[in-house]
Every structure is written in C-alpha cells, then in structure tokens.
N, C-alpha and C positions, 0 to 999 in steps of 0.2 A: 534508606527508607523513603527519601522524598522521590528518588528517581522510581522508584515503585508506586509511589503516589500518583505520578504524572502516568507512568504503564496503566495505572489500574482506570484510569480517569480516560486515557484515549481507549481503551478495550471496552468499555461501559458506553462511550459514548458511539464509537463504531456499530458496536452488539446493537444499543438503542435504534440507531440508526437504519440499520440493514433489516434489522426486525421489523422495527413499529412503521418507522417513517417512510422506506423506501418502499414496505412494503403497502402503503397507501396510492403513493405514486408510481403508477406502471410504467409510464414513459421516463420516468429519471431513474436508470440502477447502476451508479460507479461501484465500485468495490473499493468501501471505505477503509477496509481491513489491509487494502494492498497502501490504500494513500496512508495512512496511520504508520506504517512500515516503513515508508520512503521518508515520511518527513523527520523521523526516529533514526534513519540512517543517514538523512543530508543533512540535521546538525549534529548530532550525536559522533561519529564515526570512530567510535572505537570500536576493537572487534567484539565487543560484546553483540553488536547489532545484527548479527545474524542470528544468533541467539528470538530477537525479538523480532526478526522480520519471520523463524520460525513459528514462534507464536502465534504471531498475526493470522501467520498461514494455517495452523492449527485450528482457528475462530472461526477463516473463514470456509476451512473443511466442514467445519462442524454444520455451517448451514446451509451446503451447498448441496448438488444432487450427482454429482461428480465421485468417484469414486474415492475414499477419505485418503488424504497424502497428499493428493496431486499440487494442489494449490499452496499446502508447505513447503515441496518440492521445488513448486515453481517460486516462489520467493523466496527460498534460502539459497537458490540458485542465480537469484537475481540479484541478491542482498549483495554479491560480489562485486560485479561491475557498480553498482550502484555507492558502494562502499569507496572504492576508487574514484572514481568520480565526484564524490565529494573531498573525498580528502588530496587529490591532484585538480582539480577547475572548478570545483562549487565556492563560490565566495559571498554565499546569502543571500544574492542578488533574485529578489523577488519576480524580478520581470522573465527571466529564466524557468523560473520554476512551473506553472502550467505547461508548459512543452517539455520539460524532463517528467512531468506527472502522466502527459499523455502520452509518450515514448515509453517510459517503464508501463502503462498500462496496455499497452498494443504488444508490448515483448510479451507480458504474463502471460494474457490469453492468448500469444501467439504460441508460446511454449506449454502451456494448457491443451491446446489442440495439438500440436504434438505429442504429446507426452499421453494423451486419449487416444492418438492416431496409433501410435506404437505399443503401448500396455492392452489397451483393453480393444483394440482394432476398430474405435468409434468416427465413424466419419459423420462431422456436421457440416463441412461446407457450403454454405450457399453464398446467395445473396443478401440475403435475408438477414442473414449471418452477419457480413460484414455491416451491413447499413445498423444492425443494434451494436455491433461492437464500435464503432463511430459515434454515433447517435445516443446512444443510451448509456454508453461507460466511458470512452475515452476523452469527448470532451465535457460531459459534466463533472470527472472528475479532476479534469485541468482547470474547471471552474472552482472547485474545493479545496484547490490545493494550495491558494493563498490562506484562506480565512483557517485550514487546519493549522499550516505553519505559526502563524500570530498567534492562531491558541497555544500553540509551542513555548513559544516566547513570555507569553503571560502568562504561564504555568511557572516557568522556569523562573522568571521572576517573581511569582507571589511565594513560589518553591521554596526563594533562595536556592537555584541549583544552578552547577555551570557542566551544561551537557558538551557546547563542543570546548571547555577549556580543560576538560579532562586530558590527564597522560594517554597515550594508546603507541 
C-alpha cells in the first residue's frame, strides 16, 4: 500500500507538472513522466519496474499528440537496459545520475522518432529538432533528476518503505 502511495504521489506530481507548470513555461519541457520512471527503476529494481515505467508511459501517452502507445512502448522498452544497469553499476551515486537522466532521455526520443519513422511514416528531422531536444528536454531534465531522486528518498523514508531492499 505505501509503495502505491509513493506511485500515486510521483504520477500526481509529474501529471501536475507537465500540465499546470510546464505548461506556463515554454522554453523548459523535460518529460517528467519519463524521469518519474527512471528514478522508480534506479532504486527500485525489481522487476515489477517495467510494470511502472509502463505506466508512466501510459500518462505520458495520455497527453502527448503522438500517436497513444508510442511513449509506453518506448519506456517499457527502455525499462530494460535501464533495469540492468541499475542492478549491475548503479550504486546511488548522485553525481552519476543527471547523465544517466540525459542519456535515457535522448534514447526515448531517439526511439520515439524511430518508432514514428516506422509506424506511422512521420518524419520530424530538423534542426530545430535537435536544438529543443537538447535545449528544452534533455538537459533540464538531467537538471530534475537530482531533486526527483531525494524526493525518492524522503518518501521512502517518511513511507517507512525499503524500495531497493526488496527481494527481486
């Protein structure tokens, strides 16, 4: 039940997020849905976490303009490496984690455009393109990806829950 507390508390505050807040700010848009997912799979790492990076993906289907799947696709597809990687070299080391955040965020939307390039035959390439995909998601969300984690942590603690000491 509390691990469902913590679920329901980062999906509320991502939802909040990507709605109300980012959507004031036009030049800052990470996809808090995707960090919300990664930091739930680099401590967490049981296999339940694709399960929730599914989720995540789901939420952030629901408010995107991209065809609905793609973005669950693409994190349940990422949940994997990202799964591994926590549980063979992730050791919570913070100073780490904004460049695993901006790495998994360049793969999504890199496999987002793939995954558009080959279903629905959508070409976005530009310039343009890359300078927001830099600019406006990848590194402000390596900027968010300390202060989500510590919310982690302080959930997990006021929880009483032990996310990565679970069996798996």
């Amino acid at each position: 039940m509390r691990v469902t507390t913590a679920l329901v508390v980062f999906s509320l505050l991502s939802l909040w997020a990507e709605t109300y807040l980012l959507g004031l700010l036009t030049w800052f848009g990470p996809n808090l849905f995707l960090l919300s997912a990664l930091v739930f799979i680099l401590h967490w790492r049981g296999p339940e976490v694709h399960f929730v990076a599914l989720l995540f993906g789901l939420l952030a289907d629901s408010y995107s303009s991209i065809p609905f799947g793609l973005y669950a696709m693409a994190m349940l597809i990422l949940s994997f490496p990202a799964r591994w990687y926590a549980i063979k070299i992730f050791q919570e080391a913070l100073i780490t984690l904004p460049v695993l955040a901006g790495v998994f965020s360049l793969a999504c939307n890199g496999l987002i455009y793939l995954l558009l390039y080959l279903l629905v035959d959508e070409n976005r390439f530009s310039l343009f393109w890359l300078n927001d995909l830099f600019g406006r998601d990848a590194l402000p969300l390596a900027a968010l990806s300390i202060p989500f984690y510590l919310l982690l942590l302080f959930l997990e603690d006021r929880l009483d829950i032990r996310l990565a000491e679970r069996k798996f």
